[in-house]
C-alpha positions in Angstrom: 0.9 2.7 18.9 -1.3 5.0 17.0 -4.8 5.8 18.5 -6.1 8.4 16.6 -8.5 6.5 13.6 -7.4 9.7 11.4 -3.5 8.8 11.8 -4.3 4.5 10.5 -6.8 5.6 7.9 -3.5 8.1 6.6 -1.4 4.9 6.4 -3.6 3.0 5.0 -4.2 5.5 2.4 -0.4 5.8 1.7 -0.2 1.7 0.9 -2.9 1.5 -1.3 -1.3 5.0 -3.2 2.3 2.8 -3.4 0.5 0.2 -4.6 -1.1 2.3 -7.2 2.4 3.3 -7.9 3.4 -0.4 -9.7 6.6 -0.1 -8.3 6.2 -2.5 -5.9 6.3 -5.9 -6.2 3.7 -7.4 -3.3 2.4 -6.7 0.0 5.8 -7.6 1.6 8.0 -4.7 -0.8 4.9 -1.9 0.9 5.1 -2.7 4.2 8.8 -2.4 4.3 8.1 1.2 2.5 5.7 1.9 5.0 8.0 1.0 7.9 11.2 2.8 6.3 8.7 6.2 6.2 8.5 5.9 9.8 4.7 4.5 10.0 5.6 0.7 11.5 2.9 1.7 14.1 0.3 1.3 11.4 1.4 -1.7 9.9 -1.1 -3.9 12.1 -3.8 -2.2 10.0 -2.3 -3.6 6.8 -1.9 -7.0 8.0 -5.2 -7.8 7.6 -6.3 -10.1 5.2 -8.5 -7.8 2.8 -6.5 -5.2 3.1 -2.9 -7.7 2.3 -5.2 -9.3 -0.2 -6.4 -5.8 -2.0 -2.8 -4.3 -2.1 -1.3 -7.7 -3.6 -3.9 -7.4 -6.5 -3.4 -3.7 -6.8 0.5 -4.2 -7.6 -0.3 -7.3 -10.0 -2.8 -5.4 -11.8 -0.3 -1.8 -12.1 2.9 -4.0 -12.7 0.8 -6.1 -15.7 -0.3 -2.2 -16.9 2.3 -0.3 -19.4 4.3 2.0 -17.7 3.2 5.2 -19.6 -0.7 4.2 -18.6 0.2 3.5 -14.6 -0.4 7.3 -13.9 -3.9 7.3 -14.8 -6.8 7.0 -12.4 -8.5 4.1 -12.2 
């Protein structure tokens, strides 16, 4: 299990930067990305609700924006 705060702040960071991607779909389509990069000790983090809530509206807001605008910060 990770135990350093540095280490779940690093995964965290990585979902919400997929999510900013708007490849993926929903919480569920990160978490297994998360999991297949070798991170499914952090995944406890993401479960909670504002943080599953915030990544769900990041995807539906990058997979509503045009692809050639995606890239762009927000």
């Amino acid at each position: 299990m990770i135990q350093d705060d540095g280490r779940l702040a690093h995964v965290v960071q990585i979902a919400y930067e997929l999510a900013r991607t708007g490849e993926y779909k929903d919480f569920a389509s990160i978490e297994r990305e998360v999991i297949a990069e070798g991170l499914e000790e952090g995944i406890h983090w993401l479960e909670r609700p504002g943080i599953r809530h915030a990544l769900n509206e990041i995807c539906d807001a990058k997979r509503q924006t045009p692809a050639w605008h995606r890239h762009t910060a927000f």
